[in-house]
N, C-alpha and C positions, 0 to 999 in steps of 0.2 A: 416083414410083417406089416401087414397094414388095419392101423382101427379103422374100427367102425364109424359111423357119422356121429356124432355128440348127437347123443338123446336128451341131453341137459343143456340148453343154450347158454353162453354166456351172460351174465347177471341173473342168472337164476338163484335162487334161495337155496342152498342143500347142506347136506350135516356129514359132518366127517366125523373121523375118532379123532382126538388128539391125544397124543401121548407127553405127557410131561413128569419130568422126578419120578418114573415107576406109576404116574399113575393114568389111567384113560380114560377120559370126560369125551361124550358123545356132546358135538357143539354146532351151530346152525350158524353159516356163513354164505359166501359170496360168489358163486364161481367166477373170476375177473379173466379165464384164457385154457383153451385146450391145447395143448402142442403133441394130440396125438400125430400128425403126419409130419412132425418135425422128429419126433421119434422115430418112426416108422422108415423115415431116411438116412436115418442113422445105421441102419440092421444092426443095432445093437452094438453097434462098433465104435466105442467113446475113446477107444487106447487103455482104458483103464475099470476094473473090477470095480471099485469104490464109488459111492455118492454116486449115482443110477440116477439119470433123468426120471421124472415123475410126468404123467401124464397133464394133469389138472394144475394151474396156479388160481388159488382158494386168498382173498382176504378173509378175515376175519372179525368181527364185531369193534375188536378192541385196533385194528386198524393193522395188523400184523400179516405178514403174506406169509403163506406155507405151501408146499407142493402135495402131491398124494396122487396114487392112481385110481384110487376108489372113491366116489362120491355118493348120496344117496340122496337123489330130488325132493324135497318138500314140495308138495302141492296143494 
């Protein structure tokens, strides 16, 4: 599988969902790294079912890094 080209540059502004304690706050961060074609080298084959590589590495406001494959550009 191979992505697409990042339509969202690195250090772009975009908003993720986060999920925390059951609950999901829509939150505007940082995109700091795409590792779509490091996934894409992968074919999906890590050895293991659990904790799935995540497309996107996202900081976040409060200075916290989180992963995700969806992001949505603010412009």
């Amino acid at each position: 599988m191979k992505y697409p080209p990042p339509a969202t540059p690195e250090g772009s502004r975009v908003r993720i969902q986060l999920h925390e304690g059951g609950t999901v706050t829509d939150v505007e961060c940082t995109l700091v790294g795409d590792y779509g074609d490091e996934i894409a080298a992968l074919r999906n084959d890590v050895g293991r079912q659990w904790a799935r590589p995540q497309r996107y590495g996202i900081v976040l406001d409060d200075g916290r890094l989180v992963f995700t494959d969806v992001v949505a550009r603010i412009d």
